[in-house]
N, C-alpha and C positions, 0 to 999 in steps of 0.2 A: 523347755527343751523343744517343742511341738513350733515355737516361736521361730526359734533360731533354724531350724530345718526348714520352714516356709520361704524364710529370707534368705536364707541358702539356695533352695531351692529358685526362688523369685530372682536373684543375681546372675545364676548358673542362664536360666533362662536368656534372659536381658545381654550376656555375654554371648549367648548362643547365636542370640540374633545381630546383634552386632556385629561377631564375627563374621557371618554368614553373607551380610550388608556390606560390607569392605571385601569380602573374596569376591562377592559378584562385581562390584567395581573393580576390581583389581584386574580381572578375568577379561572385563569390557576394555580395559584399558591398554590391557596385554594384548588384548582380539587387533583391538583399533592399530597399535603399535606392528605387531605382526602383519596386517593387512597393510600399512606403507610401505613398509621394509620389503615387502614381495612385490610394491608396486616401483619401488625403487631397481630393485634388481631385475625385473623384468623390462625396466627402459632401460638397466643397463648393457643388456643382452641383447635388444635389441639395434641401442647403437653402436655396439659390438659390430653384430650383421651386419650392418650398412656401412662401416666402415671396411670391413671383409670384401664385399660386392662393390663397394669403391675401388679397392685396391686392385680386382680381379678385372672390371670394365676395364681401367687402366692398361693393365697387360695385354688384354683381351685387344682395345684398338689398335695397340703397336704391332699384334700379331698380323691382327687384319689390314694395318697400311702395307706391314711389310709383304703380307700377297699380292696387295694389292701393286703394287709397286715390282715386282717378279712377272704379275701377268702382264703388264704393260710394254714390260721389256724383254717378254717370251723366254725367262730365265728360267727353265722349269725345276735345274738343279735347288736355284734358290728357293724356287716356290714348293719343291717339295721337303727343305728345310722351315720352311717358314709354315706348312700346313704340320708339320710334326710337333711346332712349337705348339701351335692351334690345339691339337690333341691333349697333349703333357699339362699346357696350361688348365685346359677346362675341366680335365680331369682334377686335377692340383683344386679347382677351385670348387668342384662338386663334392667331393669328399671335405672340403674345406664346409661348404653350406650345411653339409648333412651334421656336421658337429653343433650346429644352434638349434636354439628350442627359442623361439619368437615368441612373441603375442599373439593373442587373435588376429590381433587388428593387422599384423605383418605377416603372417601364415601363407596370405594368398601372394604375395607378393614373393617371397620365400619361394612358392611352388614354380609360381612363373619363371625364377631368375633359375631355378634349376633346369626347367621343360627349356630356357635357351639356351642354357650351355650344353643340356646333352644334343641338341641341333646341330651348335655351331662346332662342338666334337665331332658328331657325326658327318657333317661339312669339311671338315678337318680330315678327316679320314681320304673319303671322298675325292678331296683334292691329292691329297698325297698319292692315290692311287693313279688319280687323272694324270699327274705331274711324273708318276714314273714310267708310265707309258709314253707320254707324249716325248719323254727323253730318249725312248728308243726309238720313236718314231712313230708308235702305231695309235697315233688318235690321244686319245684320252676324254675325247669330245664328252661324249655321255658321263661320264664319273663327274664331267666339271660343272653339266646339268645337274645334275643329283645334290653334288656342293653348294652348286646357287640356287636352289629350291629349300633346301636344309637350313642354309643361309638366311635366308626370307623367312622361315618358319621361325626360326632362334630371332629374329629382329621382331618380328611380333611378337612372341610371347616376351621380349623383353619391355615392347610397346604396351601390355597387359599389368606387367609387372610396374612399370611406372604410373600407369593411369589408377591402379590402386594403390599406390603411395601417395599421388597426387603428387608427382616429381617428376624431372625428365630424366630418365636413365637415358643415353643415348652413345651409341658408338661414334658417333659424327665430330 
């Protein structure tokens, strides 16, 4: 009887480790699997973003031809519809960024593309403000400074924002 309980015992063993030998692979192979699968979804979020921040540059230049095209021809009605677009869109589009969760590797680029749309908002504003004055008549001058300063600020941090993607973002 002392027999068969040893070899019982001696089996129970042998199984224990066994088992023990496949869970740990299992575990490694789960880990390995789990860790693509997150690396998968994280490229997929990421070109998520960029296709987001594609769509939004987009908008973003038609706004800015169309001022640009309003100041040339002193339409200031225009131009203070078309700085309104300015606002609405970069809004539309910074709430729109705040909804991704990036990579490392795209974080900083992320931050840049946010630090120029609240510029080129703020330049939007700006303008808008320049544009309702100058339709009554009195100046606007200094607001449209402020614009094209804000302006330049949101083109560099966009210039930031491609130089760590290693891409050209560009409103041109």
């Amino acid at each position: 009887m002392k027999k068969y309980i040893y070899v019982l015992i001696f089996f129970l063993l042998v199984a224990m480790l066994f088992w023990g030998f496949t869970e740990s692979n299992s575990d490694k192979t789960a880990s390995h699997a789990s860790s693509q699968q997150s690396a998968i979804v994280s490229a997929y979020k990421d070109i998520q973003w960029g296709d987001n921040v594609q769509k939004h540059l987009t908008v973003l230049k038609t706004d800015l031809d169309n001022v640009s095209n309003a100041e040339n021809n002193s339409d200031y009605s225009l131009l203070a519809i078309n700085a309104q677009y300015i606002i609405d869109d970069t809004q539309k589009a910074i709430e729109e960024n705040d909804k991704y969760t990036v990579s490392p590797k795209f974080q900083e680029a992320q931050k840049e593309w946010r630090l120029a749309l609240q510029d080129y908002n703020s330049a939007g504003q700006f303008l808008l403000q320049g544009a309702n004055e100058a339709k009554k008549g009195s100046g606007g001058f200094e607001n449209f400074q402020k614009a094209a300063t804000l302006s330049n600020s949101g083109t560099a941090h966009l210039k930031k924002a491609s130089e760590s993607l290693g891409i050209n973002l560009s409103l041109n």
